[in-house]
C-alpha positions as CSV (number, residue, x, y, z in Angstrom):
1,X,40.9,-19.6,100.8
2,X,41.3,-21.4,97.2
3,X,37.7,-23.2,98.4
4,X,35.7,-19.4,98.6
5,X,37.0,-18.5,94.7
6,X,34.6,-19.1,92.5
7,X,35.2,-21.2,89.5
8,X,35.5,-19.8,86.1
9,X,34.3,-21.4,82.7
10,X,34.0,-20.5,79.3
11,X,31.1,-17.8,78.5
12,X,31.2,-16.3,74.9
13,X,33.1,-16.0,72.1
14,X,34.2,-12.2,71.6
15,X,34.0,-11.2,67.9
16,X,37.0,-8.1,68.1
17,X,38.5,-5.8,70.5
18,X,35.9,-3.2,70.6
19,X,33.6,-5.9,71.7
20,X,36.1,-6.6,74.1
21,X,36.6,-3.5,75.9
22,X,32.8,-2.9,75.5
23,X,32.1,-5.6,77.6
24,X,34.6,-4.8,79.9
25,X,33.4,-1.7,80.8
26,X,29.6,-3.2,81.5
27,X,30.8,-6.0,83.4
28,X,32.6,-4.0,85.6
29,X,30.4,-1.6,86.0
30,X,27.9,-4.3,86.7
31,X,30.5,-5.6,89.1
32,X,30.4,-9.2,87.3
33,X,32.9,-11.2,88.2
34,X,35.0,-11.8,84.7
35,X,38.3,-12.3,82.7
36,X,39.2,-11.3,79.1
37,X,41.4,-13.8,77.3
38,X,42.8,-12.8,73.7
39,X,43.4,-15.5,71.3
40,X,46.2,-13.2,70.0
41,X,50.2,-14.7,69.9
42,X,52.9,-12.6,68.2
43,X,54.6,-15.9,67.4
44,X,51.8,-16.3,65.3
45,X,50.8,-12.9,64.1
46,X,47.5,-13.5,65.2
47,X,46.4,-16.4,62.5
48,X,44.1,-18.1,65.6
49,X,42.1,-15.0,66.1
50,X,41.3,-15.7,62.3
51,X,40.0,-19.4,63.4
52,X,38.5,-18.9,66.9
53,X,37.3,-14.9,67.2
54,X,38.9,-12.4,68.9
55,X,39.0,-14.0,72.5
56,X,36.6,-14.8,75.4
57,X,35.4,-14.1,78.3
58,X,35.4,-16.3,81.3
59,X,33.2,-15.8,84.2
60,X,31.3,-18.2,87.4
61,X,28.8,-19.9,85.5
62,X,25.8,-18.3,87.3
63,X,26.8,-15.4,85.5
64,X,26.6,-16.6,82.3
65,X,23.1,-16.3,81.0
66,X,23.2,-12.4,82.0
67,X,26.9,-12.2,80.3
68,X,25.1,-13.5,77.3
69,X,22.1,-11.2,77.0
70,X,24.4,-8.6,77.7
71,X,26.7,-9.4,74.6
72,X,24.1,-9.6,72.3
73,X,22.8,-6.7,73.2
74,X,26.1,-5.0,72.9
75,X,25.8,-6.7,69.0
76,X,22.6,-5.9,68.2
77,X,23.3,-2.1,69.4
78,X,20.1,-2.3,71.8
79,X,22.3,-2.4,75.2
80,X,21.1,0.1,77.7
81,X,22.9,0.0,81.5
């Protein structure tokens, strides 16, 4: 079973939470294959978000070119579904 999951890599850099749950709602929508990781640690009060953005997203790497265009869409404001 562990063989038929597909393999997920580092896509994007997310710049904030709103990012975030923007492109959580597309992806899933677009039924893209993804996980959201936050940088945030309460140990830490958040100093890495400061260092490394707000989080990423990891997907399979054939989605990663449309994950792309798709986030800087979402930052440019010109996304349309």
């Amino acid at each position: 079973m562990a063989e038929n999951m597909p393999q997920f890599a580092k896509i994007a850099t997310l710049d904030n939470m709103i990012e975030a749950q923007v492109m959580e709602d597309i992806l899933r929508d677009q039924d893209i294959p993804f996980r959201i990781q936050s940088f945030h640690d309460t140990a830490y009060d958040g100093i890495f978000q400061l260092q490394k953005g707000w989080g990423v997203i990891y997907a399979p790497a054939e989605y990663g070119k449309e994950i792309i265009e798709i986030l800087e869409s979402v930052r440019t404001d010109t996304y349309t579904p």
